[in-house]
MOPAC internal coordinates of N, CA, C and O (Angstrom, degrees):
PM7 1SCF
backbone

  N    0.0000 0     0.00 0     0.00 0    0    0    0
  C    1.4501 1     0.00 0     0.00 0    1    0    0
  C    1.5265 1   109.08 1     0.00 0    2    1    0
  O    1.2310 1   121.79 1   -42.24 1    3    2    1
  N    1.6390 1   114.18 1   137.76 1    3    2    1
  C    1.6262 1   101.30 1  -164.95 1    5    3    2
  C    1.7628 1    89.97 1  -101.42 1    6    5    3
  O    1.2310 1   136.84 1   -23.19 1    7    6    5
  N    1.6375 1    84.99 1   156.81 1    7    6    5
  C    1.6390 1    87.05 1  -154.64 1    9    7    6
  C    2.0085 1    90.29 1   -97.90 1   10    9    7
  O    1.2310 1   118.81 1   -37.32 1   11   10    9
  N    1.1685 1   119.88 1   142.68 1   11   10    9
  C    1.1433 1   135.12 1  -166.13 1   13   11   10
  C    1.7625 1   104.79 1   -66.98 1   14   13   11
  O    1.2310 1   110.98 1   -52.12 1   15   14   13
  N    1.3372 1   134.57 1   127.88 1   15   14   13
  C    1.3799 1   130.59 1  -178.33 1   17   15   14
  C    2.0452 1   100.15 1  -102.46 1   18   17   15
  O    1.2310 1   118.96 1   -72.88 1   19   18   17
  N    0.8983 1   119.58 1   107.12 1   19   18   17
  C    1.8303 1   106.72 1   156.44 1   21   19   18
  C    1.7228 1    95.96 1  -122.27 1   22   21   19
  O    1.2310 1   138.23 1   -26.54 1   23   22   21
  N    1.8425 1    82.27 1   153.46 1   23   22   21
  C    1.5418 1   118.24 1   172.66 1   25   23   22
  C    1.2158 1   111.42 1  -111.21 1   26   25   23
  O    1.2310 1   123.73 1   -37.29 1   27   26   25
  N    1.6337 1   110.44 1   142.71 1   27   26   25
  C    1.4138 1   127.30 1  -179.25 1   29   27   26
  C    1.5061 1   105.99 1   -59.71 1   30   29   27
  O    1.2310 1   120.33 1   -51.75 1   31   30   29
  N    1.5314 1   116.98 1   128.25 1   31   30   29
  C    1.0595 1   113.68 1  -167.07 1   33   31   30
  C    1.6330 1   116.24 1   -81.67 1   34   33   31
  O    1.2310 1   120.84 1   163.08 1   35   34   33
  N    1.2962 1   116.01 1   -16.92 1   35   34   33
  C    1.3902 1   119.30 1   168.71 1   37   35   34
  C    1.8662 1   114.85 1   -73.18 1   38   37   35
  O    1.2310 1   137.82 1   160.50 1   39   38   37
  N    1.2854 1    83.08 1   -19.50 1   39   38   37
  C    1.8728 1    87.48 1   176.18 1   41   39   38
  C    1.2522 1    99.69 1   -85.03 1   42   41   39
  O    1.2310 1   114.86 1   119.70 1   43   42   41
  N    1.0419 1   127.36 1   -60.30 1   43   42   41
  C    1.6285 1   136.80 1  -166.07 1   45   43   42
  C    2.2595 1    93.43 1   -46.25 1   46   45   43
  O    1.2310 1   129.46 1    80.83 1   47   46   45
  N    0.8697 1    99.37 1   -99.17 1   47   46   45
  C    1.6904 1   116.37 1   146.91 1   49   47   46
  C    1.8511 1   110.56 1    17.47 1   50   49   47
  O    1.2310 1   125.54 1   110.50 1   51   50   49
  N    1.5757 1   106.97 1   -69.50 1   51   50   49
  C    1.4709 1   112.33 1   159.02 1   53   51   50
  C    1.3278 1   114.70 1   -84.63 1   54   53   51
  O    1.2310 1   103.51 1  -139.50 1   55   54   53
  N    0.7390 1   147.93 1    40.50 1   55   54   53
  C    1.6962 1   132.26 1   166.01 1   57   55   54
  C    1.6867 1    83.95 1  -129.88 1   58   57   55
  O    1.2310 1   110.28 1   104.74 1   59   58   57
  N    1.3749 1   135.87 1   -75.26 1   59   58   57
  C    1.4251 1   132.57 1   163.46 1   61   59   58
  C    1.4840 1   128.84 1   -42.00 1   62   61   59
  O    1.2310 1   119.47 1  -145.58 1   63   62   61
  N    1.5110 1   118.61 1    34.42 1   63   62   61
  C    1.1962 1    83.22 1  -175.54 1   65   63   62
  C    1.6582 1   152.82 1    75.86 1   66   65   63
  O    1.2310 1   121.95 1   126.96 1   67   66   65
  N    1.1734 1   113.88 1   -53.04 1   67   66   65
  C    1.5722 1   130.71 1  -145.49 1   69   67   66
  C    1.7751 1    99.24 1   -92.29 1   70   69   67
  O    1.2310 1   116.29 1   -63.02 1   71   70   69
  N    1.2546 1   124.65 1   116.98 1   71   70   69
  C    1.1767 1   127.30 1  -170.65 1   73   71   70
  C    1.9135 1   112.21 1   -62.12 1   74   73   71
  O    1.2310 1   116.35 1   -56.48 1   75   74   73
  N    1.2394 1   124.55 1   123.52 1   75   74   73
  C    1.2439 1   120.03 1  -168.65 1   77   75   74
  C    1.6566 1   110.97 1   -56.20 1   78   77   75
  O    1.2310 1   120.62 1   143.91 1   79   78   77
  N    1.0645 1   116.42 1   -36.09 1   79   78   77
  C    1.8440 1   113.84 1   173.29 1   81   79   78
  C    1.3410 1   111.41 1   -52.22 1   82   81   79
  O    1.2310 1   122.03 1   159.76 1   83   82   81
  N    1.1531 1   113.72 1   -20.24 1   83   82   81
  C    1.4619 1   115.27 1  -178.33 1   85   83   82
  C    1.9139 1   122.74 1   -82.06 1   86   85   83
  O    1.2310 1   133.19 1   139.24 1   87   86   85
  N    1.2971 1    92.11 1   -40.76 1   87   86   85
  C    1.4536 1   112.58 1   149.03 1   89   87   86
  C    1.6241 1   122.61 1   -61.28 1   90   89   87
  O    1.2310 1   117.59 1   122.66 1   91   90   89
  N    1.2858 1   122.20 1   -57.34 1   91   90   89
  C    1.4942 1   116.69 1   161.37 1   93   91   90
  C    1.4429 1   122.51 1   -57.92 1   94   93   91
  O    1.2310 1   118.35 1   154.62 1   95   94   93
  N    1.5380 1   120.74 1   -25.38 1   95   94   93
  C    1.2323 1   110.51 1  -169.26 1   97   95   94
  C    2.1384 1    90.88 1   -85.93 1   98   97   95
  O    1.2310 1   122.59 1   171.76 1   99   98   97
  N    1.2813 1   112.65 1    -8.24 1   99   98   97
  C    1.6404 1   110.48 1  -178.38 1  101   99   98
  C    1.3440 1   107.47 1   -70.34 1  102  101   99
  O    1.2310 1   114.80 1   138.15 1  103  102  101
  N    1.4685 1   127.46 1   -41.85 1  103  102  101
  C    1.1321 1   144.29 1   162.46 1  105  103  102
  C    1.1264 1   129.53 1   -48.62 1  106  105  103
  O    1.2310 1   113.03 1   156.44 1  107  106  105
  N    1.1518 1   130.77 1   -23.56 1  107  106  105
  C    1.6587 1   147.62 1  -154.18 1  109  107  106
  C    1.8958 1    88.41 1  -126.39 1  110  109  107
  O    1.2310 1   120.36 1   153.74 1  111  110  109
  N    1.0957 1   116.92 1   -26.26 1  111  110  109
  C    1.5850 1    99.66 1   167.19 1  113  111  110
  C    1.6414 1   122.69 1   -94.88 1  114  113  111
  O    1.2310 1   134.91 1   167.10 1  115  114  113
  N    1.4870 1    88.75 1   -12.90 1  115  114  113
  C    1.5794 1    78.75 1   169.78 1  117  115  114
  C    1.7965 1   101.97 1   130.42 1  118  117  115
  O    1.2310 1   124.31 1   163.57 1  119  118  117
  N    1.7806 1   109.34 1   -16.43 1  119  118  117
  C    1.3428 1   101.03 1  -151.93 1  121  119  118
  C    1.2385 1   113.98 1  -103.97 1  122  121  119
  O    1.2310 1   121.26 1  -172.49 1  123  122  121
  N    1.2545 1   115.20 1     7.51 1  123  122  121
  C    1.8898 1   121.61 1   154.75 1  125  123  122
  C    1.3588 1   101.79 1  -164.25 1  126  125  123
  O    1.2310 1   124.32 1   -13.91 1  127  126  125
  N    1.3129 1   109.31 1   166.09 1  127  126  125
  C    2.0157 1   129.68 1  -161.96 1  129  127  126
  C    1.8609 1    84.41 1  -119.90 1  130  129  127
  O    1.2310 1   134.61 1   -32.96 1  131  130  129
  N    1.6445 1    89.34 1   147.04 1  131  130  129
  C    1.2715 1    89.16 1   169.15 1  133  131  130
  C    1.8656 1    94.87 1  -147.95 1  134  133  131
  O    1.2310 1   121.05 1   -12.84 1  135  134  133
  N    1.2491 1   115.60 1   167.16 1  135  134  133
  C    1.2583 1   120.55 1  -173.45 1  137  135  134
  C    1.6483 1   105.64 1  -103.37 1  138  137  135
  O    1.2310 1   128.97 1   -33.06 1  139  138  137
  N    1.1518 1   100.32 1   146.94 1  139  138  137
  C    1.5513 1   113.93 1  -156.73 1  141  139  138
  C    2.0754 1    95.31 1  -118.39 1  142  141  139
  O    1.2310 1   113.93 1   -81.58 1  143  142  141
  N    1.1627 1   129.10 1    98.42 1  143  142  141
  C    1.2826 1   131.15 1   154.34 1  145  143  142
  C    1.1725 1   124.46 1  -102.62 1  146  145  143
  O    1.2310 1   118.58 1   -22.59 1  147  146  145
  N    1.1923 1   120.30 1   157.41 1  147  146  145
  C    1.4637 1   133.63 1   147.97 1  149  147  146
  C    2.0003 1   104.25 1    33.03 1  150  149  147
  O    1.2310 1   138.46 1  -138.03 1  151  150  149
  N    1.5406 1    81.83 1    41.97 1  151  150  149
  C    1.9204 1    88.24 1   175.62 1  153  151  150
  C    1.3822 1   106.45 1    59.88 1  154  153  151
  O    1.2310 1   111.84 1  -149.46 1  155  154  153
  N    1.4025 1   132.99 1    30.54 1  155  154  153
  C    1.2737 1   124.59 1   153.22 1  157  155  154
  C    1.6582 1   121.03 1  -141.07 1  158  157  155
  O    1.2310 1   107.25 1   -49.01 1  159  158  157
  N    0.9194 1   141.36 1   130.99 1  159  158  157
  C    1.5418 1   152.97 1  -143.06 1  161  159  158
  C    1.2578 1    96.31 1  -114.70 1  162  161  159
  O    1.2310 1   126.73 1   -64.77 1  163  162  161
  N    2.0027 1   104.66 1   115.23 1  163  162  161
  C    1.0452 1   123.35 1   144.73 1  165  163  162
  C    1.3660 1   142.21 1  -110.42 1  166  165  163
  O    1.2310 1   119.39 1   -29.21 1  167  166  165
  N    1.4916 1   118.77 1   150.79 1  167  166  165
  C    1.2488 1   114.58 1  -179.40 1  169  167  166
  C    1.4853 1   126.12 1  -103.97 1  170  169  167
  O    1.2310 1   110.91 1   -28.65 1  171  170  169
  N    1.2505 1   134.70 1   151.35 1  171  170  169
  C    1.6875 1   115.65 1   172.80 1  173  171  170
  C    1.1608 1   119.73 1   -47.84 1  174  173  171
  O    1.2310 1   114.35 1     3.92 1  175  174  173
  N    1.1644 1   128.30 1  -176.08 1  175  174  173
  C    1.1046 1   132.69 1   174.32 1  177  175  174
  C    1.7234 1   118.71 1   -98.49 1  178  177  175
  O    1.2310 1   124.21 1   151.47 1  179  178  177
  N    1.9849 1   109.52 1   -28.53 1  179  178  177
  C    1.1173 1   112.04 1   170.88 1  181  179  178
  C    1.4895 1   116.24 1   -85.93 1  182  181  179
  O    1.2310 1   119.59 1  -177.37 1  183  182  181
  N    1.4150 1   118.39 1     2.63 1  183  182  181
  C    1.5435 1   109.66 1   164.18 1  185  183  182
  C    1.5921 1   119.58 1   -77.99 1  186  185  183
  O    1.2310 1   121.04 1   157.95 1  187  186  185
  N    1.8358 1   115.61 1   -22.05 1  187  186  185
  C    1.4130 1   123.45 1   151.90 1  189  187  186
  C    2.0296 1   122.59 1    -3.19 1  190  189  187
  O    1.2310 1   126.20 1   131.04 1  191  190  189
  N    1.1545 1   105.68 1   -48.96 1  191  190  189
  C    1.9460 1   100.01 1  -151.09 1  193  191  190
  C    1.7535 1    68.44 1   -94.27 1  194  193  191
  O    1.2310 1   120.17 1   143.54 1  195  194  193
  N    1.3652 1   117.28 1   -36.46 1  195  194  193
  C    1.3992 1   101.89 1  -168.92 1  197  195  194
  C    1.4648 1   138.54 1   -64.16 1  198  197  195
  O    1.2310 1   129.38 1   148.96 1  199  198  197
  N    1.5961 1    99.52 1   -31.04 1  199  198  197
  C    1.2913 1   122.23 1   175.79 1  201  199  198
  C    1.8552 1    97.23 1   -67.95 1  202  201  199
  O    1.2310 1   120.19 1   110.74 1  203  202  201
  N    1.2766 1   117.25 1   -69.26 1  203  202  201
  C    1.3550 1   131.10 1   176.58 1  205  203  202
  C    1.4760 1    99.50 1   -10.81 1  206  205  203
  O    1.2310 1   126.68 1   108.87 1  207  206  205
  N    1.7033 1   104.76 1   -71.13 1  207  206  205
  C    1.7809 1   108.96 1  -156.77 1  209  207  206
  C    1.7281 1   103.90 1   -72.42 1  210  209  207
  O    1.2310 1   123.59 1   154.33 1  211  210  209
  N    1.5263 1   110.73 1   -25.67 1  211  210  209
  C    1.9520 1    92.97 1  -172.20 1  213  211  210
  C    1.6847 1    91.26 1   -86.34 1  214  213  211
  O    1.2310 1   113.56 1   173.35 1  215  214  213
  N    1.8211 1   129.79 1    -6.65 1  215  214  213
  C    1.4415 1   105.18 1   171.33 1  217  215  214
  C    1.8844 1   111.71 1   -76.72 1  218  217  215
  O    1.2310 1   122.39 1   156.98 1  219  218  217
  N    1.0875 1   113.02 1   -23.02 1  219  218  217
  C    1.1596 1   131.90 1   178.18 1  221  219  218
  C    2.2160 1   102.71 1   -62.18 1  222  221  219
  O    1.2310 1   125.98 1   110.54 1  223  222  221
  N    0.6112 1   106.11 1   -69.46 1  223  222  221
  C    1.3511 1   131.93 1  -169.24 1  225  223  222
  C    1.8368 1    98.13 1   -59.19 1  226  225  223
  O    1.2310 1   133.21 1   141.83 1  227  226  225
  N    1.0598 1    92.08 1   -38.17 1  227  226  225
  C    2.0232 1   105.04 1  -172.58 1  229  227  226
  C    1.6557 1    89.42 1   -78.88 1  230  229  227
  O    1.2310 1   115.82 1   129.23 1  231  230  229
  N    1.7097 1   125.54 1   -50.77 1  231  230  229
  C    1.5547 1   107.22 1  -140.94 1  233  231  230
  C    1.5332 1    83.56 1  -111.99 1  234  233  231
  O    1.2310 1   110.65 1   160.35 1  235  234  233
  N    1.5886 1   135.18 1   -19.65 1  235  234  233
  C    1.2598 1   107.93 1   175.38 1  237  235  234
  C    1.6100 1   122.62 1   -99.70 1  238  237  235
  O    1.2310 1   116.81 1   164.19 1  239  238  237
  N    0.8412 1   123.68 1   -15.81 1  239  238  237
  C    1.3013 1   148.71 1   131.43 1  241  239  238
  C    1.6824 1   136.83 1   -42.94 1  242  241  239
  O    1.2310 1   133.98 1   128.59 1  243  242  241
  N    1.2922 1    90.58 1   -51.41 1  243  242  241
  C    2.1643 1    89.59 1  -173.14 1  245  243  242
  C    1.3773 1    93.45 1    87.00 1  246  245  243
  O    1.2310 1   104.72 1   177.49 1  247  246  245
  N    0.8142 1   145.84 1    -2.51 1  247  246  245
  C    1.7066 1   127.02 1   176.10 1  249  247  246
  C    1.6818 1   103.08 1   -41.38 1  250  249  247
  O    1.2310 1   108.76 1   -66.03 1  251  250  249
  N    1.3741 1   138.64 1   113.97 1  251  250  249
  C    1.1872 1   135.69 1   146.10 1  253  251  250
  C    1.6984 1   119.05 1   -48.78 1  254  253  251
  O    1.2310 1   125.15 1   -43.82 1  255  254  253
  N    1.4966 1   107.71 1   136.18 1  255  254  253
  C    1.5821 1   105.83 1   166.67 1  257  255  254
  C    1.4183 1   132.82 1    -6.54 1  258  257  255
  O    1.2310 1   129.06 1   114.54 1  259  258  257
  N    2.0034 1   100.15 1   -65.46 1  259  258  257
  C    1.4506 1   109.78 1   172.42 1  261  259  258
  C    1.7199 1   122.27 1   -44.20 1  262  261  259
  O    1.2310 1   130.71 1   130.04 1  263  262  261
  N    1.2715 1    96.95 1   -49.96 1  263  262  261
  C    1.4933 1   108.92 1   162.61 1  265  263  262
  C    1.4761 1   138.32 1   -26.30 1  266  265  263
  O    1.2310 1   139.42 1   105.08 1  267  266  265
  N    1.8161 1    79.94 1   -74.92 1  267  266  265
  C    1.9593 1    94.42 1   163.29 1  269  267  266
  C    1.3826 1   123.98 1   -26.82 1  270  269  267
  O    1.2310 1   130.37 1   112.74 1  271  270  269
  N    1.5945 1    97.61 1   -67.26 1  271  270  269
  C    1.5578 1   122.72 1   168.48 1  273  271  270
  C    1.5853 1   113.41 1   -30.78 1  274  273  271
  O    1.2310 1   131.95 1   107.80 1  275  274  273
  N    0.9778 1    94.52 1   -72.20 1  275  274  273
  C    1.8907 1    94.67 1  -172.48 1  277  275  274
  C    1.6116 1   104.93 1   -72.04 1  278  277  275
  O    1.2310 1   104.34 1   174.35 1  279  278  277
  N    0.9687 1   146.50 1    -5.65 1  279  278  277
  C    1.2041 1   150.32 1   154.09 1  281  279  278
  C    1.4324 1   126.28 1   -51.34 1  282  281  279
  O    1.2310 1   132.55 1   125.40 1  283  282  281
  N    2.2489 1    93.36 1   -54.60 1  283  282  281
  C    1.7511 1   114.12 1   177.23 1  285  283  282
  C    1.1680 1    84.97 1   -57.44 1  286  285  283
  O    1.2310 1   114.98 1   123.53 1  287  286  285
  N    1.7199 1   127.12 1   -56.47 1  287  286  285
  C    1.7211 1   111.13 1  -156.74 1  289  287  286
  C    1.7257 1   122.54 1   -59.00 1  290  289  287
  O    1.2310 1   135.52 1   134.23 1  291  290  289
  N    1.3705 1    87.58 1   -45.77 1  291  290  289
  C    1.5166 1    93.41 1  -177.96 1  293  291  290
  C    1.4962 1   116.39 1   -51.26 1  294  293  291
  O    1.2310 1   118.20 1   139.51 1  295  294  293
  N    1.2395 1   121.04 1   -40.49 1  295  294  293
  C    1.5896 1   132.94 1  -169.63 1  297  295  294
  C    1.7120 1   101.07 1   -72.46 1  298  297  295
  O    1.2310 1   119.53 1   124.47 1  299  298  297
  N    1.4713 1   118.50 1   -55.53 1  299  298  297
  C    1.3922 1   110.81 1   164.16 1  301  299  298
  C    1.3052 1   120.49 1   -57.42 1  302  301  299
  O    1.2310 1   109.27 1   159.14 1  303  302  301
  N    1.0339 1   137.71 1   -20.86 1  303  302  301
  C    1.5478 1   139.60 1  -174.52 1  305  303  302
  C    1.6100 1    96.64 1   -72.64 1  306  305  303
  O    1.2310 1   121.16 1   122.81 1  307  306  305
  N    1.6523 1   115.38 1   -57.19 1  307  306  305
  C    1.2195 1   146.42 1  -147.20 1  309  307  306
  C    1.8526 1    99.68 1   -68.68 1  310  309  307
  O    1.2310 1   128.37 1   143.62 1  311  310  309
  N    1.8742 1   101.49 1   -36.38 1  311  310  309
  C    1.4753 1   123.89 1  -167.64 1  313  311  310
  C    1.6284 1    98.60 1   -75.89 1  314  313  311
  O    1.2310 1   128.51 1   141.02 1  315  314  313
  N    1.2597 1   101.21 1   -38.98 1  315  314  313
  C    2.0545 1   111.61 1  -175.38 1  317  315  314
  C    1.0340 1   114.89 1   -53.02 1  318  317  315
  O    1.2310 1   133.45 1   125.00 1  319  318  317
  N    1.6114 1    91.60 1   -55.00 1  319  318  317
  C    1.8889 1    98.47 1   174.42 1  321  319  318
  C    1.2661 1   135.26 1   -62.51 1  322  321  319
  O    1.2310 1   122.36 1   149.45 1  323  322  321
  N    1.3769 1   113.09 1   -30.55 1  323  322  321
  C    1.0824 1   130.01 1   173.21 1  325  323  322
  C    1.7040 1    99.53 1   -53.86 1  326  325  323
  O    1.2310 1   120.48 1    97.09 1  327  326  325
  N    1.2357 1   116.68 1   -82.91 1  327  326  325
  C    1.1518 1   134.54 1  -163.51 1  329  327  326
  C    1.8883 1    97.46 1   -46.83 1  330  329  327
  O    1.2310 1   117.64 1   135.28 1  331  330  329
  N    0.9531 1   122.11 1   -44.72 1  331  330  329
  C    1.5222 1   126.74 1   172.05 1  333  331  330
  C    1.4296 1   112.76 1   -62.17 1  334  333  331
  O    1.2310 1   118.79 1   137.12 1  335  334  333
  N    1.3299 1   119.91 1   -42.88 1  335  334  333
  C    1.5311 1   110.42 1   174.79 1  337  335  334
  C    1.5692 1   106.78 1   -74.08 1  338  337  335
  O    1.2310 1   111.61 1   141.15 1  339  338  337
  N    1.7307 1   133.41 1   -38.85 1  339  338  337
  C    1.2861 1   113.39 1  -170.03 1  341  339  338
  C    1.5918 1   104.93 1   -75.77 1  342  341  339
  O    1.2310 1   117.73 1   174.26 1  343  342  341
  N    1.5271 1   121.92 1    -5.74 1  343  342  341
  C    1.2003 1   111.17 1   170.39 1  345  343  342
  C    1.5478 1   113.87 1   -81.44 1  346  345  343
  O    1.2310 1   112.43 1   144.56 1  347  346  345
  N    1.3240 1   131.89 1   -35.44 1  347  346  345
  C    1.3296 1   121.97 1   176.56 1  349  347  346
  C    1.2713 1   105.65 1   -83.46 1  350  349  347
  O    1.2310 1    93.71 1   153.54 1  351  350  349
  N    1.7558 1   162.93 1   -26.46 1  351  350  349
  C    1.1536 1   128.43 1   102.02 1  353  351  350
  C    1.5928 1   134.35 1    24.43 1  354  353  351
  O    1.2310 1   124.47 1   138.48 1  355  354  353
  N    1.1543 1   109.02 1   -41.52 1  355  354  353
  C    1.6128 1    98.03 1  -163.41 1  357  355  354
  C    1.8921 1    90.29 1  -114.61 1  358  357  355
  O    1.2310 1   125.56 1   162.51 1  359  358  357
  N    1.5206 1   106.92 1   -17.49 1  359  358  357
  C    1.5296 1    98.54 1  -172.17 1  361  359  358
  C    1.9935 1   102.81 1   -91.94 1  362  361  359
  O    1.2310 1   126.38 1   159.51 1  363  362  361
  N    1.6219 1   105.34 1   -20.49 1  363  362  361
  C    1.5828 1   106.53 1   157.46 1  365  363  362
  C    1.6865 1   117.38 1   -73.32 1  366  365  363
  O    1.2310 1   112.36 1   161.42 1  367  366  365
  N    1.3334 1   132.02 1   -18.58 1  367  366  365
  C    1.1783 1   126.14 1   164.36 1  369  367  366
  C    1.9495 1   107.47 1   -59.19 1  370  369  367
  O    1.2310 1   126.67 1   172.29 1  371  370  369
  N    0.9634 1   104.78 1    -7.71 1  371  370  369
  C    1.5938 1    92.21 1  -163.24 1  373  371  370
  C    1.4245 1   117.86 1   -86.99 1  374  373  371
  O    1.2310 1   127.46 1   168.04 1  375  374  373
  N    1.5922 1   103.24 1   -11.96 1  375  374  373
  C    1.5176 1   125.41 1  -148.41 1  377  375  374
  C    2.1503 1   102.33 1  -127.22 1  378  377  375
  O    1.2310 1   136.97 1  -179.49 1  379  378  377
  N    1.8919 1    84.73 1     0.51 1  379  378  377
  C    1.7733 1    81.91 1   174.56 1  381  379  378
  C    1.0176 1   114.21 1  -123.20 1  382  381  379
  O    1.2310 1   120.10 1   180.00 1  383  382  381

């Protein structure tokens, strides 16, 4: 069983740059979970590339929050299909 890694989000936060409200306000829309101990907030470690691309997307861009959101959706929607077309793909290989 792989054992789960999170980073302190105020550490994570100073070493990047990236203002921590900005990270809480990601959380508060919906677009990553972070774990809350002993009065200090952590995040996984695989929500990392994610946080990265909607701070990217928010400050070079302007994308507002709402934005982000329909973006995360679209890209998972976008990921389903994918994965659904190379599977019917592989079940029409069977029949040529």
């Amino acid at each position: 069983m792989a054992r789960e890694k999170y980073i302190l989000v105020s550490h994570y936060c100073k070493q990047t740059h990236i203002e921590d409200s900005f990270v809480k306000q990601l959380h508060e829309y919906g677009l990553i979970a972070f774990e809350e101990k002993q009065n200090d907030i952590f995040i996984d470690e695989k929500d990392i590339s994610e946080i990265e691309r909607m701070f990217r997307l928010h400050h070079e861009l302007g994308i507002n929050f709402e934005g982000l959101d329909a973006l995360k959706q679209m890209l998972k929607r976008m990921r389903k299909l994918e994965k659904e077309m190379n599977l019917l793909q592989k079940r029409l290989r069977l029949y040529e």
